[in-house]
Structure formats: structure tokens, C-alpha cells
C-alpha positions as CSV (number, residue, x, y, z in Angstrom):
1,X,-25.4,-90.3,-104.0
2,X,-26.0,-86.6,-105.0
3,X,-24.0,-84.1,-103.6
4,X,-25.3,-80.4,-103.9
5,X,-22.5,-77.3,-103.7
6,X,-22.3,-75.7,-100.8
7,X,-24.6,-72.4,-100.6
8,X,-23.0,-68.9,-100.6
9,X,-25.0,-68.1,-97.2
10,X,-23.3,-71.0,-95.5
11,X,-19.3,-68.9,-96.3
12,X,-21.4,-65.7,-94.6
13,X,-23.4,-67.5,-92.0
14,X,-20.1,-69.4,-90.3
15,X,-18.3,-66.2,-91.0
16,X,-21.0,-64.5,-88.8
17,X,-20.6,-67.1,-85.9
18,X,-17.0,-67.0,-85.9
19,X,-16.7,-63.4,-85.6
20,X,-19.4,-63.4,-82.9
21,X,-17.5,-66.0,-81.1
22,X,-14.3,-64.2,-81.5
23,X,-15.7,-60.6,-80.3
24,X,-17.1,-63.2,-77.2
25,X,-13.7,-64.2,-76.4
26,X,-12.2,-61.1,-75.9
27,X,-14.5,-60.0,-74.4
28,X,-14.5,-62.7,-71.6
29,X,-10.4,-62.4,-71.7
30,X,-11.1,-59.1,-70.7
31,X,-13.2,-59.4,-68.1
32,X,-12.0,-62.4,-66.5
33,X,-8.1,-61.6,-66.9
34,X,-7.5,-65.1,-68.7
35,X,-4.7,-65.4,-71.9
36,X,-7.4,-66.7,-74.2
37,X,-6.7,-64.5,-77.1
38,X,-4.5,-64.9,-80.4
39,X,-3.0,-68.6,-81.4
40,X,0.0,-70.1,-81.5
41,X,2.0,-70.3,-84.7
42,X,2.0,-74.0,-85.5
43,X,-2.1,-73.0,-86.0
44,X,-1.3,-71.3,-89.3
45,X,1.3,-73.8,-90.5
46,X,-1.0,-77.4,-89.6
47,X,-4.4,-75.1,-91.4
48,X,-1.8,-74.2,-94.6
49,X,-1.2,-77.7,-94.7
50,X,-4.1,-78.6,-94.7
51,X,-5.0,-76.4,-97.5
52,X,-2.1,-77.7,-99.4
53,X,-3.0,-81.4,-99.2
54,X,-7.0,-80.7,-99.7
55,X,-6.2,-78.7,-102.7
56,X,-3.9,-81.6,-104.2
57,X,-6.2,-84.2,-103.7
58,X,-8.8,-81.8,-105.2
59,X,-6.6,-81.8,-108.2
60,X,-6.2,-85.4,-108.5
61,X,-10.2,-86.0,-108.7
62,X,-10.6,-83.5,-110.8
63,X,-8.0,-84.7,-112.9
64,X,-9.5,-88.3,-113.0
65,X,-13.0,-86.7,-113.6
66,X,-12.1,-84.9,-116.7
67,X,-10.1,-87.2,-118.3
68,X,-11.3,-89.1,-121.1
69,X,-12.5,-93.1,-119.8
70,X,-10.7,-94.2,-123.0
71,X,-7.3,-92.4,-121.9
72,X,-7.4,-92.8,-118.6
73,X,-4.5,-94.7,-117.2
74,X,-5.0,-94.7,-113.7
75,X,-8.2,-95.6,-111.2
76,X,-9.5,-93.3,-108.4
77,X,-10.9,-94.8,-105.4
78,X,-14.6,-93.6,-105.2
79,X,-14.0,-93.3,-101.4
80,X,-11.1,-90.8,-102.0
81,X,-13.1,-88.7,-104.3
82,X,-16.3,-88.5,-101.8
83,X,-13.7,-88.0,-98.9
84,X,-12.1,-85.6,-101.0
85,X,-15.3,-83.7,-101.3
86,X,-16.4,-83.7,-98.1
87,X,-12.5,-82.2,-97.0
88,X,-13.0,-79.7,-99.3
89,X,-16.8,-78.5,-97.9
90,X,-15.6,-78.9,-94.7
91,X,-12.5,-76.8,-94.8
92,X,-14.4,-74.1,-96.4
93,X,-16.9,-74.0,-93.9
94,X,-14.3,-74.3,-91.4
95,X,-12.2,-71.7,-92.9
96,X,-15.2,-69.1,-92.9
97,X,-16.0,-70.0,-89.5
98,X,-12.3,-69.0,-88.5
99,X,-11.8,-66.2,-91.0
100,X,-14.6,-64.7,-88.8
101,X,-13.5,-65.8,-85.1
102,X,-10.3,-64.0,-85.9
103,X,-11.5,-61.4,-87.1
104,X,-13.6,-60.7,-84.1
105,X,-10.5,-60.5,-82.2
106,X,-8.7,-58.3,-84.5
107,X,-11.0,-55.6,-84.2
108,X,-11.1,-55.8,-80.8
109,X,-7.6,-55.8,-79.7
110,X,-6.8,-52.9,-82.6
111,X,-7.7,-50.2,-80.2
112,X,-5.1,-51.8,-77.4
113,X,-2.3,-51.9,-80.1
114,X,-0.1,-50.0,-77.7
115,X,0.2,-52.7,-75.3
116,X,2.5,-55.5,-76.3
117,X,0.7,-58.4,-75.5
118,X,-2.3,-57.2,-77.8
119,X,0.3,-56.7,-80.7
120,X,1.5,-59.7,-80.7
121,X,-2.4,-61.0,-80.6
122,X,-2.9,-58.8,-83.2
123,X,0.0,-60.3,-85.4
124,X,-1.1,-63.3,-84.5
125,X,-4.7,-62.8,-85.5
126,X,-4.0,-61.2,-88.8
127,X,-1.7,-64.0,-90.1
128,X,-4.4,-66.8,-89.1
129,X,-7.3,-64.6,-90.6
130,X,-5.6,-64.5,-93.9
131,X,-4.6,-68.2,-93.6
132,X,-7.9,-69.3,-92.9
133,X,-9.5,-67.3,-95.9
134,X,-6.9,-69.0,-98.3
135,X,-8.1,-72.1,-96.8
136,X,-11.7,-71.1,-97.3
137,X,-11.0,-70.5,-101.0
138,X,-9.1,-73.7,-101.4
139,X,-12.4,-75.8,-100.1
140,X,-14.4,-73.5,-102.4
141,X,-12.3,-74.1,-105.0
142,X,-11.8,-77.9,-104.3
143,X,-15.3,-78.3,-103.9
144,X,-15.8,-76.9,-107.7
145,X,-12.6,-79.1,-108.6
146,X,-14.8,-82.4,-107.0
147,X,-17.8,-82.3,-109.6
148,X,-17.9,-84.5,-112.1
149,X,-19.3,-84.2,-115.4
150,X,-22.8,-84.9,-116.5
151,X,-23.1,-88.7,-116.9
152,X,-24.4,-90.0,-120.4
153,X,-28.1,-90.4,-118.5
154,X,-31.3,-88.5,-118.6
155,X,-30.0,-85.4,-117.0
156,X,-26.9,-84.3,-120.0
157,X,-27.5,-81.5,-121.1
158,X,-26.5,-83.3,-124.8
159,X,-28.8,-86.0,-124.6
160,X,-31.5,-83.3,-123.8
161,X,-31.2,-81.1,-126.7
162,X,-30.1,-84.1,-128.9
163,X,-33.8,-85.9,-128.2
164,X,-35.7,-82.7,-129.1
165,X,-33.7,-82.3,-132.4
166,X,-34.4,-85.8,-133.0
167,X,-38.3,-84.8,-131.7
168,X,-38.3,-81.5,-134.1
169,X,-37.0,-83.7,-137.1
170,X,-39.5,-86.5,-136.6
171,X,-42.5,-84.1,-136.1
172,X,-41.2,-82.2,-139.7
173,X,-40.9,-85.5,-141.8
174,X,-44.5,-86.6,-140.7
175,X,-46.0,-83.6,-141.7
């Protein structure tokens, strides 16, 4: 299996939703009168932890990946690693698509700062915004931590420039 990092435009696209989403939802709460807006406080600690535990298991592949196979004294589960990865892209994604969503609702519950209920949904909004683009740099970043070094096949780089010295040598002796 070959996975591919996760495209730049992906972060910005899913940022873009989100923040379209978000400027949606206030706009509906105002309309309609409902208490859609902010997010409750256990969001921020369950998405920090989250981070936390990505990021560590991040660590540990990454750790196994650059070790050397003749030092290593532990084993990875290949399922870990791949589920690993797949945490990381997905919080990333997940993080831009919230960084944006609250976002939305920032800006458009600054110019009701007054009020006390926007405030707190301001409060609210900020702390989650900043969560979610910690978490977004923690999938980036365990997404980065997740590769694993060229394999000894076709595709190293070493093996590459190590046949066409061995190429350039054999073409200058037969000359």
C-alpha cells in the first residue's frame, strides 16, 4: 500500500467549508432564535486529547521507522502504524474543517460582543478555534512523523545514484 501526503489545498479547502458552515450557523441561530452557537468545554479538552494521544502514537512509529532494523528492540504492529496514519490525516483534516467552522462564528458574533451570551460564544469559539488548529498541526505533523524511509528497492534514492556510478564507471573502463 502507498500512501500519498495529504495536499496543502485539502488544510484550505476544509477550512473553507467549515467557516462557511459556521457563518451558516449563526446565521440560522439568528434567524430562527435557536442556542446553536459556541460549544461546550469538554469539546476542547476530548479534541486536546486527542491531539495528545495522535501525536504520541505518531512518535512511536516514527520512532520504530527510524531506528536501525539491527537495533531495534521492539516490534510495531503494521495495523498501528497504518491506523496511526490515517488518525493523523484525519485529525488534520478534521482540525481544518473546525478551525474554520469556528471561525465563522467568531466573526460573526464579534460585532454582538456587548451581549453576554455572544461573549461567552465568543470565548468559547476562540478557545476551540485555537485548539482545533493545534490539532490540525499535530495531524500535519504526525502525518510527516508516519513516513517511512525509502526501502532498499528500486525507488532509494542510493540505489539510484549508486547504479549510474556503477553505469558511468563501466562505460569509462570499456572505452
Amino acid at each position: 500500500m502507498m500512501a500519498r501526503r495529504t495536499p496543502w489545498w485539502y488544510y484550505v479547502a476544509a477550512l473553507m467549508i467549515g467557516a462557511a458552515f459556521g457563518v451558516a450557523i449563526v446565521k440560522t441561530a439568528e434567524v430562527t432564535g435557536l442556542s446553536l452557537l459556541g460549544a461546550p468545554w469538554i469539546v476542547a479538552v476530548v479534541l486536546v486529547l486527542l491531539g495528545v494521544i495522535v501525536l504520541i502514537f505518531a512518535l512511536q512509529v516514527h520512532q520504530y521507522a527510524i531506528t536501525d532494523p539491527a537495533k531495534r528492540r521492539s516490534w510495531i504492529n503494521p495495523t498501528k502504524a497504518v491506523y496511526t496514519l490515517v488518525s493523523a490525516k484525519a485529525l488534520g483534516l478534521a482540525g481544518a474543517g473546525l478551525v474554520g467552522w469556528y471561525l465563522g462564528q467568531l466573526l460573526l458574533c464579534l460585532p454582538h460582543f456587548e451581549a453576554s451570551y455572544y461573549r461567552e460564544v465568543i470565548i468559547q469559539c476562540a478557545v476551540n478555534a485555537v485548539v482545533c488548529l493545534a490539532d490540525m498541526v499535530v495531524g500535519i505533523v504526525g502525518e510527516w512523523l508516519c513516513q517511512l524511509p525509502p526501502s532498499e528497492g528500486p525507488e532509494n534514492p542510493n540505489l539510484k545514484r549508486k547504479w549510474r556510478r556503477s553505469q558511468r564507471t563501466a562505460s569509462a573502463g570499456a572505452v
